[in-house]
C-alpha positions as CSV (number, residue, x, y, z in Angstrom):
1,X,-68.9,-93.8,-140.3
2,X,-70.1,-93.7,-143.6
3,X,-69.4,-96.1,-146.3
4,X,-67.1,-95.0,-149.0
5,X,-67.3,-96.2,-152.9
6,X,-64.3,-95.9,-155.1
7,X,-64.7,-97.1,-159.0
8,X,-64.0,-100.5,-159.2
9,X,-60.4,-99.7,-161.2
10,X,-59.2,-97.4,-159.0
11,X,-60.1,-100.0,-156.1
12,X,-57.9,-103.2,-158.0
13,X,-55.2,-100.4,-157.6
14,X,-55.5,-100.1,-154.3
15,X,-55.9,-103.5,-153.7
16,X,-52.6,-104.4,-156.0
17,X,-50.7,-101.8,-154.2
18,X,-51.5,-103.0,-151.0
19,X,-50.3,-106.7,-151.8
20,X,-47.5,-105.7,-153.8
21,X,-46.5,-103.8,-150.7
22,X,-46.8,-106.4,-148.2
23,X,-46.4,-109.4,-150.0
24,X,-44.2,-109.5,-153.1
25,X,-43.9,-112.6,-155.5
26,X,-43.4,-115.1,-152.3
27,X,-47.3,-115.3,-151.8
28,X,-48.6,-114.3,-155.3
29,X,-50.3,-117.7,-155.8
30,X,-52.6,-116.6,-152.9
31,X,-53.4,-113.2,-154.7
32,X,-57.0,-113.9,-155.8
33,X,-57.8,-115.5,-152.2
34,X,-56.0,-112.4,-150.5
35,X,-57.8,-110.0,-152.6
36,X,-61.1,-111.4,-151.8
37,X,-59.9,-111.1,-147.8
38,X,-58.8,-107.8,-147.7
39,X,-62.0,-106.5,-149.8
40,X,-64.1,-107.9,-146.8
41,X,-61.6,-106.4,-144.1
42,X,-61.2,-102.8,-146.1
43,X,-65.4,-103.2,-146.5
44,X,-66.2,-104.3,-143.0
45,X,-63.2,-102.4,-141.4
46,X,-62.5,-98.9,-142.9
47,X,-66.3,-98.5,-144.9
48,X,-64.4,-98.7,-148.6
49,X,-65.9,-101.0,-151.2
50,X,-65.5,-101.4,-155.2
51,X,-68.2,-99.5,-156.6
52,X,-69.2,-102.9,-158.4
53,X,-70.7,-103.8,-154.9
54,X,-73.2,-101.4,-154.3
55,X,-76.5,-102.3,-153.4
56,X,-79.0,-100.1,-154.6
């Protein structure tokens, strides 16, 4: 499978979405640990990174 990169404020979205989907306000204090977690797992997992992290 081949790595996918999607600009970096289209991939916040995604990542907001996702949380505000699964988690509401009850774990918000988490968010930035959680967001770091599920770039890795969406990176390592599905191929899609934040364009920010491309290696050239």
């Amino acid at each position: 499978m081949d790595d996918v990169y999607v600009a970096d404020e289209d991939y916040a979205r995604l990542l907001d979405h996702l949380l505000d989907c699964r988690l509401g306000e009850m774990l918000a204090a988490y968010r930035d640990e959680l967001r770091s977690m599920l770039t890795m797992a969406l990176g390592l997992q599905a191929g899609v990174w934040p364009e920010s992290s491309k290696v050239d």
